[in-house]
C-alpha positions as CSV (number, residue, x, y, z in Angstrom):
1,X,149.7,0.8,-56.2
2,X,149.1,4.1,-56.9
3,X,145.6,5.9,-56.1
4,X,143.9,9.0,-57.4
5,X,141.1,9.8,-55.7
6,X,137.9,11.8,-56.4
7,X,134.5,12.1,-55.2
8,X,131.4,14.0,-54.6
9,X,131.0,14.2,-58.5
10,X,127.5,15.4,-59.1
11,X,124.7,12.4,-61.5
12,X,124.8,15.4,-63.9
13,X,128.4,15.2,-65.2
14,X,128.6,12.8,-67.7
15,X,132.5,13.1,-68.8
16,X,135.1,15.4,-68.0
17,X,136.7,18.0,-70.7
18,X,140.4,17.3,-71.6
19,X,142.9,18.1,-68.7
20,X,140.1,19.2,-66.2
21,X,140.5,16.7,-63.7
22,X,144.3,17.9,-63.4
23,X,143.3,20.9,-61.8
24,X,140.6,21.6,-59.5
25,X,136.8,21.5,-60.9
26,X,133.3,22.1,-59.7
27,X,132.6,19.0,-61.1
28,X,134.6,16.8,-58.1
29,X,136.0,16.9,-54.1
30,X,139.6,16.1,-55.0
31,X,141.0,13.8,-52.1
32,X,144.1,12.8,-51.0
33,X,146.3,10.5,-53.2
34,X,149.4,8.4,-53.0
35,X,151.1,11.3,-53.4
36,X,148.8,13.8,-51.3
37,X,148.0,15.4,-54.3
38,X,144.2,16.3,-55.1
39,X,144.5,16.1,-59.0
40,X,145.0,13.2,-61.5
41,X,148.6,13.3,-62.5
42,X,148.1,10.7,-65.6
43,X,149.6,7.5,-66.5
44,X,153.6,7.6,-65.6
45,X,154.2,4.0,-67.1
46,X,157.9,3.1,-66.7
47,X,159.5,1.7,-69.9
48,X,159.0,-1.7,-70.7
49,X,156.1,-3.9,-69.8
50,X,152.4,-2.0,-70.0
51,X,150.3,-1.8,-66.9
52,X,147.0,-1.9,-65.8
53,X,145.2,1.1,-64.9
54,X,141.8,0.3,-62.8
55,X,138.9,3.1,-62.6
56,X,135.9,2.6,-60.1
57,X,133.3,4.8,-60.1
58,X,130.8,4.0,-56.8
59,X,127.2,5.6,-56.5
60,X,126.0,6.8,-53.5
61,X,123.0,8.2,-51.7
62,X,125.3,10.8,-51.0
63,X,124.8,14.8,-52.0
64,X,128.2,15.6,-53.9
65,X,129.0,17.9,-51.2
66,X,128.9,16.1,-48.2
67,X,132.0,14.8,-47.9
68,X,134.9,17.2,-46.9
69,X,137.9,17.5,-49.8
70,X,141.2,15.4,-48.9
71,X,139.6,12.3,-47.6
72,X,142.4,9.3,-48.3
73,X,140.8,6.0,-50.4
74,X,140.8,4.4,-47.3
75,X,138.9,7.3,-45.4
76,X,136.4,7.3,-48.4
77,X,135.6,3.9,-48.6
78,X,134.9,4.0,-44.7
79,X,132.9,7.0,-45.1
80,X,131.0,4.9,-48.1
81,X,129.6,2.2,-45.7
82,X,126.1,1.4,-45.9
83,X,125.7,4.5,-48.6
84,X,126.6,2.3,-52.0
85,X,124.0,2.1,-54.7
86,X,125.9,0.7,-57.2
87,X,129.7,0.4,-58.2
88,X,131.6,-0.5,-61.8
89,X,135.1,-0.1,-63.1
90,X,137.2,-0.1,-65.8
91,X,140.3,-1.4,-66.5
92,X,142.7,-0.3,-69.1
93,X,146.7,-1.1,-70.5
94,X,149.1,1.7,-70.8
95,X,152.5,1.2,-71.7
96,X,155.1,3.4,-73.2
97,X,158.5,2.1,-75.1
């Protein structure tokens, strides 16, 4: 499975513009993904069957900067203990042919 991660975005920011969250933005704390990169690199479906894509987006209690940039999803869940007000997600289907 491959992660993206991102945190630290402020309750103001309602949506991101086109491309911004492949580069870095005030509006996030890029961490460290599968690939130890700090941007969203997009869906790279292989050919053939579609697959899923999940997005969960967790409030906390948290200020947006006061966790340090290139935390790992496991270093950010741990660091999310006990600071959780709420969590949903999204799941979509991508596939190319």
């Amino acid at each position: 499975m491959v992660h993206w991660v991102a945190y630290g975005i402020p309750a103001s920011v309602t949506g991101f513009a086109e491309g911004e969250v492949c580069k870095p933005s005030p509006n996030y704390v890029g961490g460290k993904g599968t690939y130890g990169a700090a941007t969203y690199l997009g869906p790279c479906t292989p050919r053939g069957a579609p697959h899923h894509y999940t997005f969960t987006l967790i409030a906390t209690d948290l200020e947006p900067g006061d966790l340090s940039p290139g935390l790992t999803r496991d270093e950010l869940f741990a660091k999310l203990t006990g600071r959780t007000k709420g969590a949903t997600g999204l799941v979509g289907l991508f596939g190319s042919l």
